[in-house]
Steps between C-alpha positions, in 0.01 A plus 500: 500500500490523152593179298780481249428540084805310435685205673865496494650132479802279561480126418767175620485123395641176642698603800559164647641551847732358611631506155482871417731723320656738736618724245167511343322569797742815575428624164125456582517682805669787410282560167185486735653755753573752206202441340202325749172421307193494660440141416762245529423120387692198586409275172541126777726292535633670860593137606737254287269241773730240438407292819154400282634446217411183306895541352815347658741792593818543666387824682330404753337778723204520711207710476617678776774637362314604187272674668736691704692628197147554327417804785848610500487574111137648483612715836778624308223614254283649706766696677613714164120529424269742632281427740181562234667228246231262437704089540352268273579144475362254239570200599726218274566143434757444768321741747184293388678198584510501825117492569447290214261186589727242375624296754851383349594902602329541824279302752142632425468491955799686487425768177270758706815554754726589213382776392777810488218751652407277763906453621483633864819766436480649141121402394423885615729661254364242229152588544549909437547381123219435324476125360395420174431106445679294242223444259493474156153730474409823556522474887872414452642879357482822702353790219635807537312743231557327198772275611512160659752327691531132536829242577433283195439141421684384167830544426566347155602690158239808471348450835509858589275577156270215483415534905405822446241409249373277785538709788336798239169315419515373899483872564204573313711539144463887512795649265817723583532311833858417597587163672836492759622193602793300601568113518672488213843661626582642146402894523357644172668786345202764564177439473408283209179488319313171421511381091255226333759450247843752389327740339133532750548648820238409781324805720685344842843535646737359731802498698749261718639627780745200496705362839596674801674123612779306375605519097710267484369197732641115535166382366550681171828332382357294250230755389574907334458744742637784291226677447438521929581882646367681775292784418175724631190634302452854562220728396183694559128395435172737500283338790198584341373397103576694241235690334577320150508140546730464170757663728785426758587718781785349675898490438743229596854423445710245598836611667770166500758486768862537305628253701268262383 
């Protein structure tokens, strides 16, 4: 079988079951079935995994329960998707959490037992999806051509552009590439091109992908979650370098839900 020249590709942030946005998700789901890439890429953060939490919170819900709406939303995926759709998952913080060794979240007896592809009912359907770890390296992003996909791991003011010069030089610092991440919540308008200062642009690019959970959660009373919105990166990437390095060969866009 001949392989693909070009990869096709649909990318979703911060879900947060059993917080996510039902109206987002529809949206989701019917822009796939229209138009199905040939890679899809959930960005982490499948589980809200409040039951190892180190924060207080009135919702209480068990792992169970999490996990339960975690296979019903990636099923949901998989059943508008063609059957030849490569899943990709890179893991995030609150997926993350839940095997973290830090014993105020989880007994470290208890941690091997908790993992979602070991549960005894959906761990099948989890394992089809291929898992990237939450690391802050190389070995934490899934390259697709000359783009990368990782969850994220700062969130402050300019996050998305000064990660990028991390995750870029992590990555072996090779120009044009484009960086897609989530974490954040706050989508980018488009793809936006890294700057040293106003007026000198920087040879890498990114994108946010935003929140497919709640916008407007308890926990953010006293903070500004304006800028949150639900939203998917969409695009195309050559899976093979180009033949001048001081070139990109991919395309990416990213489409907000109107509803926010």
């Amino acid at each position: 079988m001949e392989s693909i020249k070009k990869a096709t590709f649909a990318a979703i942030s911060c879900v947060h079951v059993p917080f996510e946005n039902k109206d987002a998700k529809a949206w989701m789901l019917d822009t796939l079935s229209n138009n199905p890439p040939t890679h899809f890429i959930l960005l982490g953060d499948l589980f809200d995994a409040g039951a190892v939490s180190v924060h207080p919170s009135e919702f209480e819900h068990a792992l169970e329960d999490e996990y339960e709406k975690g296979y019903k939303y990636l099923k949901e995926i998989m059943e508008v998707l063609p059957d030849s759709t490569e899943l990709i998952w890179t893991h995030g913080n609150h997926d993350d959490n839940i095997l973290a060794k830090d014993p105020r979240r989880s007994p470290r007896g208890l941690r091997s037992l908790l993992s979602w592809n070991k549960h005894y009912e959906f761990g099948e359907l989890f394992r089809t999806w291929k898992q990237i770890p939450y690391s802050k390296s190389k070995k934490g992003m899934y390259k697709l051509g000359q783009v990368y996909f990782y969850h994220g791991f700062d969130a402050g003011a300019n996050s998305d552009d000064l990660e990028t010069l991390q995750m870029a030089m992590m990555a072996g610092g090779h120009a044009h590439r484009l960086f897609i991440r989530g974490h954040t919540h706050r989508p980018t308008m488009g793809v936006v091109q890294c700057k040293r200062s106003l007026k000198i642009k920087l040879p890498w690019y990114y994108a946010n992908a935003g929140t497919m959970g709640p916008l407007n959660p308890d926990y953010m009373n006293r903070r500004d979650s304006s800028g949150w919105g639900a939203a998917m990166v969409v695009g195309e990437a050559a899976l093979s370098e180009p033949r001048r390095p001081s070139t990109s060969d991919w395309d990416a866009n990213v489409v907000q839900f109107d509803g926010r």
